[in-house]
N, CA, C and O of each residue as an XYZ file, in Angstrom:
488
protein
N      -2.862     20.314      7.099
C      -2.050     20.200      5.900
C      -0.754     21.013      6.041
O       0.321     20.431      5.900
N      -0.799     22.380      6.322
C      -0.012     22.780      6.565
C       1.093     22.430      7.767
O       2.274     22.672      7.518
N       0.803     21.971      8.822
C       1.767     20.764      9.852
C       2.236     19.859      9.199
O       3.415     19.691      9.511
N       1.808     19.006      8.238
C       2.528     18.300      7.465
C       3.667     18.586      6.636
O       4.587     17.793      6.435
N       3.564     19.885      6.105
C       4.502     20.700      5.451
C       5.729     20.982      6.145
O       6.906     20.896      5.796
N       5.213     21.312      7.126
C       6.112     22.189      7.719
C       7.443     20.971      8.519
O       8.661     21.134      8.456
N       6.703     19.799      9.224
C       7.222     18.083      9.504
C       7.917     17.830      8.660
O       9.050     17.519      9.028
N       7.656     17.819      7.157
C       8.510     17.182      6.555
C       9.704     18.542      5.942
O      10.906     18.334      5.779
N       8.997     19.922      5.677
C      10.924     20.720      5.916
C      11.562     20.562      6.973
O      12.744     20.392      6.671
N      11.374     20.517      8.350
C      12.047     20.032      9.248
C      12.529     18.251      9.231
O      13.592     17.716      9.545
N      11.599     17.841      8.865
C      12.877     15.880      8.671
C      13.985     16.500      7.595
O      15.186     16.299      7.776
N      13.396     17.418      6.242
C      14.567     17.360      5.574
C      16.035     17.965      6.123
O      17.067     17.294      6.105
N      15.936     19.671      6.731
C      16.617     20.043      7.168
C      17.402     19.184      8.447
O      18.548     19.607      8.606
N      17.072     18.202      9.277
C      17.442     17.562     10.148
C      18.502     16.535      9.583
O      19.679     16.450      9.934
N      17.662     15.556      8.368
C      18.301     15.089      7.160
C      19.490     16.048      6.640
O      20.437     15.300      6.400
N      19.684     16.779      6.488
C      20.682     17.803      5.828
C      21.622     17.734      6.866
O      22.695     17.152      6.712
N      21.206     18.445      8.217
C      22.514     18.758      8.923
C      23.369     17.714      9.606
O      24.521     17.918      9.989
N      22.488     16.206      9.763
C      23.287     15.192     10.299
C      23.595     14.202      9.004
O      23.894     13.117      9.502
N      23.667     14.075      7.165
C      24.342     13.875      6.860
C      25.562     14.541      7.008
O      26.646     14.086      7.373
N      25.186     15.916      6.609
C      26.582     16.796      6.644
C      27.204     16.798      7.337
O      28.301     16.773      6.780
N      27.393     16.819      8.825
C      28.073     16.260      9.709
C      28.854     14.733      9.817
O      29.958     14.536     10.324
N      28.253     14.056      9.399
C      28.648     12.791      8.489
C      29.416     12.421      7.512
O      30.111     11.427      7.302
N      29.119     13.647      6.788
C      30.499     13.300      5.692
C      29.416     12.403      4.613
O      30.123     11.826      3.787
N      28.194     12.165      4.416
C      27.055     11.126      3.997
C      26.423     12.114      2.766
O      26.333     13.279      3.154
N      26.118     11.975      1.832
C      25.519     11.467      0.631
C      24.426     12.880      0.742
O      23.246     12.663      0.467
N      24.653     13.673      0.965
C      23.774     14.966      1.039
C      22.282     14.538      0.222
O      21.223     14.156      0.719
N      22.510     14.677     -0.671
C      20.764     14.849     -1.271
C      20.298     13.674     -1.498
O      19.525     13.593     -2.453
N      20.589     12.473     -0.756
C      20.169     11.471     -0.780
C      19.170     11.531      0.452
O      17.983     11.211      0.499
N      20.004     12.035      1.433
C      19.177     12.061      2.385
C      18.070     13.236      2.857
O      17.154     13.150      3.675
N      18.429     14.158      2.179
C      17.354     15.346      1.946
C      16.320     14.632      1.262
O      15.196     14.812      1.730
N      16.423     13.755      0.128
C      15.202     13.472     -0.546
C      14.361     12.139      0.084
O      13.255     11.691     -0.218
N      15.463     11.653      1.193
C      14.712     10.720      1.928
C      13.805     11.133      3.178
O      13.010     10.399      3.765
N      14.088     12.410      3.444
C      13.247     13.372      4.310
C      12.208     14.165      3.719
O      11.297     14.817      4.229
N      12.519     13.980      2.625
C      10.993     14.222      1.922
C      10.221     13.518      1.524
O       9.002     13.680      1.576
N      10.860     12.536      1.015
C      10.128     11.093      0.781
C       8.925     10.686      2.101
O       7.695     10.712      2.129
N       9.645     10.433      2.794
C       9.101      9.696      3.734
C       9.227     10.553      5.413
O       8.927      9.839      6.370
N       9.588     11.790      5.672
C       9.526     12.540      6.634
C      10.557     12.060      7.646
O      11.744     11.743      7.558
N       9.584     12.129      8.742
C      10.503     12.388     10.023
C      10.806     10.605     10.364
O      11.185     10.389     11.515
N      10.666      9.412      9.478
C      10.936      8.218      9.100
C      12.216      7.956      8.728
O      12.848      6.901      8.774
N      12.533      9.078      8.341
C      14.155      8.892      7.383
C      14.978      9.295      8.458
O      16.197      9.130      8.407
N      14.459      9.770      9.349
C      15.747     10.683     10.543
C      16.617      9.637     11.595
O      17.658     10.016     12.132
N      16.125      8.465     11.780
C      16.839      7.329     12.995
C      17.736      6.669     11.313
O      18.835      6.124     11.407
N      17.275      6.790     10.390
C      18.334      6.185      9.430
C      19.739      6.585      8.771
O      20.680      5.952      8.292
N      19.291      8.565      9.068
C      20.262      8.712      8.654
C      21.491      8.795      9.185
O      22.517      9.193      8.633
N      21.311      8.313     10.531
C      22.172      8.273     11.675
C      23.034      7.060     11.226
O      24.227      7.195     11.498
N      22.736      6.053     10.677
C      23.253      5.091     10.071
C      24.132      5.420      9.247
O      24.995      4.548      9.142
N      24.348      6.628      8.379
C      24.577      6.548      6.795
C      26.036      6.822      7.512
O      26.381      7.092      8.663
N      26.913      6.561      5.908
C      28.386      6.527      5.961
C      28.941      7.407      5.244
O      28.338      7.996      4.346
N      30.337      7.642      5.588
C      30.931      9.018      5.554
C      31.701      8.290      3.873
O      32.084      7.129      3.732
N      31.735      9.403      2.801
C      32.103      9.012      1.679
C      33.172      9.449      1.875
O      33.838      9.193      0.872
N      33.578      9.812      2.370
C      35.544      9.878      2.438
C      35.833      8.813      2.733
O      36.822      8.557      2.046
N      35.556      7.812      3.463
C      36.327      6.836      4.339
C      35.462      5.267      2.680
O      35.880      4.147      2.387
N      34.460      5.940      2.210
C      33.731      4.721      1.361
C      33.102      4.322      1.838
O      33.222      4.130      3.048
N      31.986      3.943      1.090
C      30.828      3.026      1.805
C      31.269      1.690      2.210
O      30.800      1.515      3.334
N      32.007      0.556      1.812
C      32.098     -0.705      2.080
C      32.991     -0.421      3.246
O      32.709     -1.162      4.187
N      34.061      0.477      3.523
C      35.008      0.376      5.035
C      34.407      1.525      5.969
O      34.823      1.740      7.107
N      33.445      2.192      5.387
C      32.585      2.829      6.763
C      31.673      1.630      7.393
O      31.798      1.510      8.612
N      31.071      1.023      6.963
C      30.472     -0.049      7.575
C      28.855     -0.205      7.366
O      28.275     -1.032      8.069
N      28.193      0.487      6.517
C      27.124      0.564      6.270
C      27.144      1.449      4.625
O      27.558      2.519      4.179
N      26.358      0.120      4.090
C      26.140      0.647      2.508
C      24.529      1.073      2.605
O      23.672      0.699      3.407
N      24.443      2.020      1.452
C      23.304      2.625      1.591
C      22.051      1.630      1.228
O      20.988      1.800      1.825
N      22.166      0.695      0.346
C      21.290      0.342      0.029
C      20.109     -0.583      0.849
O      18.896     -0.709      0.679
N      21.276     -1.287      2.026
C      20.007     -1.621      3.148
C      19.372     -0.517      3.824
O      18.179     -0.579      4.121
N      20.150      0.584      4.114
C      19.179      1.781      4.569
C      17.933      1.931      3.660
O      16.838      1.583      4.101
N      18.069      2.496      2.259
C      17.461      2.318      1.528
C      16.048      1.523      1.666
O      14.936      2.022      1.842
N      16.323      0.437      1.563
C      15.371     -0.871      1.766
C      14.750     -0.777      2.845
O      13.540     -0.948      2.994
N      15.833     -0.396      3.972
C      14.625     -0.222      5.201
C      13.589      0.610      5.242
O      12.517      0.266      5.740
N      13.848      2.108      4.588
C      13.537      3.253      4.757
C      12.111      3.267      4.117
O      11.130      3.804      4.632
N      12.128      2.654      3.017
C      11.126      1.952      1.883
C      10.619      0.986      2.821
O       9.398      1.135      2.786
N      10.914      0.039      3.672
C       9.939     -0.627      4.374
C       8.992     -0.081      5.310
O       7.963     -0.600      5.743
N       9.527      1.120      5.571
C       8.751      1.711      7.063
C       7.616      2.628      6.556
O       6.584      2.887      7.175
N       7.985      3.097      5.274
C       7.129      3.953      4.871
C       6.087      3.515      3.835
O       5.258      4.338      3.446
N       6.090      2.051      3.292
C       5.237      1.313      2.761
C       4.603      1.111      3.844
O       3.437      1.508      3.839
N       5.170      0.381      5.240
C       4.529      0.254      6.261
C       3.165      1.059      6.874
O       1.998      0.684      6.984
N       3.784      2.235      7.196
C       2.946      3.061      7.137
C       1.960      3.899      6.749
O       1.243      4.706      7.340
N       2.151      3.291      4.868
C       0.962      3.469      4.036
C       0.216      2.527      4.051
O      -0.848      2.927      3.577
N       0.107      1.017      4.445
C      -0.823      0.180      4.425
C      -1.740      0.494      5.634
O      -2.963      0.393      5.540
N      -1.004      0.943      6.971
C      -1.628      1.250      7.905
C      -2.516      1.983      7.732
O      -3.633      1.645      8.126
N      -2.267      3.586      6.902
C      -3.303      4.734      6.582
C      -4.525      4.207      5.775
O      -5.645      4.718      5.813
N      -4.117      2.962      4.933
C      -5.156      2.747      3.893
C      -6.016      1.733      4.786
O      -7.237      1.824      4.652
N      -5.587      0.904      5.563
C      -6.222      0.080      6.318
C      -7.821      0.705      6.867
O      -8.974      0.315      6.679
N      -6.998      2.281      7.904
C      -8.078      2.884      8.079
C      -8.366      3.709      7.366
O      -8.455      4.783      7.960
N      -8.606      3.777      6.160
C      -9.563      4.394      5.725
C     -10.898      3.698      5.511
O     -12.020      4.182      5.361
N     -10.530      2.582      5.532
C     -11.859      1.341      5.743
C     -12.445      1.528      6.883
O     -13.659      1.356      6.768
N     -12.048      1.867      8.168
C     -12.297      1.309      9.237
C     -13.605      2.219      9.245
O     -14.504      1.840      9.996
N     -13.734      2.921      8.790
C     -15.207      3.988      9.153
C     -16.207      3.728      8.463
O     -17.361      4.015      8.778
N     -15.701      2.899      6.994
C     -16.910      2.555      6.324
C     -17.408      0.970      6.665
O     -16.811      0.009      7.150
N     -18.644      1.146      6.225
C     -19.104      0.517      7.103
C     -19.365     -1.014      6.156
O     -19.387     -2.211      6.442
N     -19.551     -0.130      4.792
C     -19.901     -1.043      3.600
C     -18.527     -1.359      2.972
O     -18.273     -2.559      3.076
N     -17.705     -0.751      2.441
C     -16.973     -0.527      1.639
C     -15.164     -0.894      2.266
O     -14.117     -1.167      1.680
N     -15.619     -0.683      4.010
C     -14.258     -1.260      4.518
C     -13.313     -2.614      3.792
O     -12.110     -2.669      3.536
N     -14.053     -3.302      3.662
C     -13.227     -5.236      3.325
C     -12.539     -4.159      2.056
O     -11.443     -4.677      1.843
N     -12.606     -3.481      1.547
C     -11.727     -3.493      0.355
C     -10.806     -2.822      0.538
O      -9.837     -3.051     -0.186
N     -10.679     -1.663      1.609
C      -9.239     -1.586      1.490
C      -8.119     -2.429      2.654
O      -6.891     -2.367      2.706
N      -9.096     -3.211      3.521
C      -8.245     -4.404      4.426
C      -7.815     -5.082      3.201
O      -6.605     -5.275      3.316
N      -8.212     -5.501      2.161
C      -7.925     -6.369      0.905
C      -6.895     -5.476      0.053
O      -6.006     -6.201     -0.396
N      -6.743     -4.183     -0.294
C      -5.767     -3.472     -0.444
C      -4.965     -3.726      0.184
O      -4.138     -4.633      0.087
N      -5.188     -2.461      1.391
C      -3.986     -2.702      2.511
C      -2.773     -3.920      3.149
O      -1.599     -3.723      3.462
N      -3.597     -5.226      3.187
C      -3.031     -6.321      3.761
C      -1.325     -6.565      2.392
O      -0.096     -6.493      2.394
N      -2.204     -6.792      1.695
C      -0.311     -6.895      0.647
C       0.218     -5.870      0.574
O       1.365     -5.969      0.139
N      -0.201     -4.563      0.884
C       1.274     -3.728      1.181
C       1.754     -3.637      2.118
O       2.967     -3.437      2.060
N       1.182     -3.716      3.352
C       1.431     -4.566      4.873
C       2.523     -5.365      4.461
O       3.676     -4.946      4.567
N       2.212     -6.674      3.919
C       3.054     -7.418      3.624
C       4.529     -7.250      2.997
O       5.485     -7.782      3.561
N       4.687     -6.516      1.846
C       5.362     -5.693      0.986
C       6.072     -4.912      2.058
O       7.295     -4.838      1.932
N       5.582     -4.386      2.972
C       6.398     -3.268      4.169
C       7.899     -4.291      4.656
O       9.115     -4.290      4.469
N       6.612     -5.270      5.538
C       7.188     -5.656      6.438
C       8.380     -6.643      5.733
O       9.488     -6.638      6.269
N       8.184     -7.383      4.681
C       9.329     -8.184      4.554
C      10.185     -6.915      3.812
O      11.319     -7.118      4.246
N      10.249     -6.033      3.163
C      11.353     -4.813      2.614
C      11.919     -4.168      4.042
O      12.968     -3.537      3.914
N      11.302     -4.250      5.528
C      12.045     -4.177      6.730
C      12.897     -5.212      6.900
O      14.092     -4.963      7.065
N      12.360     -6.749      6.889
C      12.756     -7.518      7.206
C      14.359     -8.060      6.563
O      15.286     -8.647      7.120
N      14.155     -7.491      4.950
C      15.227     -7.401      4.184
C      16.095     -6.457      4.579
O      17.231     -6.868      4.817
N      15.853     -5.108      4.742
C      16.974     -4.479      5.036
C      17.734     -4.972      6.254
O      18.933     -5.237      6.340
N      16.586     -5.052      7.367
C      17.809     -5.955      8.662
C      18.846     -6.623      8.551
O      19.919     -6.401      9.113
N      18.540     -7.632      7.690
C      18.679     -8.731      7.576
C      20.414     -8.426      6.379
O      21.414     -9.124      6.217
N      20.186     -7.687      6.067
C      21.281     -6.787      4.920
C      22.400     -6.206      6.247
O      23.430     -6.766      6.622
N      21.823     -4.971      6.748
C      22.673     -4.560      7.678
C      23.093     -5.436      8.778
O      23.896     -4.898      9.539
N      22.668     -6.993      9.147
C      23.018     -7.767      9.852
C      24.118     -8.436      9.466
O      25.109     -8.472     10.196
N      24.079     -9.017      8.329
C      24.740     -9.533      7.723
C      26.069     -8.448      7.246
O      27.126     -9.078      7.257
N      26.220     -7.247      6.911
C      26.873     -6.869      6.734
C      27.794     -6.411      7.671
O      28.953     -6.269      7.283
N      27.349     -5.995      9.516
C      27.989     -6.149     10.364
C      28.737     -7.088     10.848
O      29.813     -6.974     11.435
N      28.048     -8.175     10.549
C      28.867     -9.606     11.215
C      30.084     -9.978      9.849
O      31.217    -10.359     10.146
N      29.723     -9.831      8.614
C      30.789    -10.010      7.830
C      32.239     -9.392      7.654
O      32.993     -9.825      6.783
C-alpha cells in the first residue's frame, strides 16, 4: 500500500515538472497523476503550452483527456477481471462486470486517437 503511495507522488511530481517545463495546464496534470498514476506520464508529454494556445500548439486537451480516461478504465476492468480469476464459484460475475468496462476503456482509447489523429492531419 504504501508503494502505491509513494508511485503515484512520484507520477504527480513527474506530472508537475514536465507540464511546467511545457508551459501546460499545471494542476491539470498533477491531478491526472493522481488520478490515474504513472498512466498520465507518456500523456503529458503531449500537453500544450498555453502561451502559444491550445488550438495553434497542436494538441487540445480534451483528446488527452479521453485517452487518459481510456487507459485507466482499461486498467480497471483488467483488475476486476481478476479478481474473478481465483474464485472459483463467483468468477463469471465479475468477467460479466469487467467485460463492459473493458469495452468502455477501449473505445474512450479508441476515441481519443482517433481525436488526436484527426486533429494532426487537420
Amino acid at each position: 500500500m504504501i508503494g502505491l503511495v509513494i508511485i503515484t507522488l512520484l507520477s504527480m511530481l513527474i506530472c508537475y515538472q514536465v507540464a511546467k517545463s511545457r508551459k501546460a495546464n499545471i494542476p491539470l496534470w498533477v491531478i491526472a497523476g493522481l488520478l490515474i498514476g504513472p498512466f498520465a506520464i507518456p500523456f503529458v508529454f503531449f500537453a500544450s503550452s498555453n502561451e502559444e494556445g491550445n488550438a495553434a500548439a497542436g494538441v487540445r486537451p480534451l483528446p488527452v483527456i479521453v485517452l487518459m480516461a481510456g487507459v485507466g478504465i482499461t486498467v480497471m476492468a483488467f483488475y476486476i477481471m481478476s479478481l474473478g480469476a481465483n474464485e472459483p464459484a463467483g468468477g463469471g460475475i465479475m468477467v460479466v462486470i469487467g467485460l463492459p468496462v473493458l469495452l468502455l476503456g477501449v473505445v474512450l482509447i479508441i476515441a481519443g486517437v482517433a481525436m488526436l489523429v484527426k486533429k494532426r492531419a487537420g
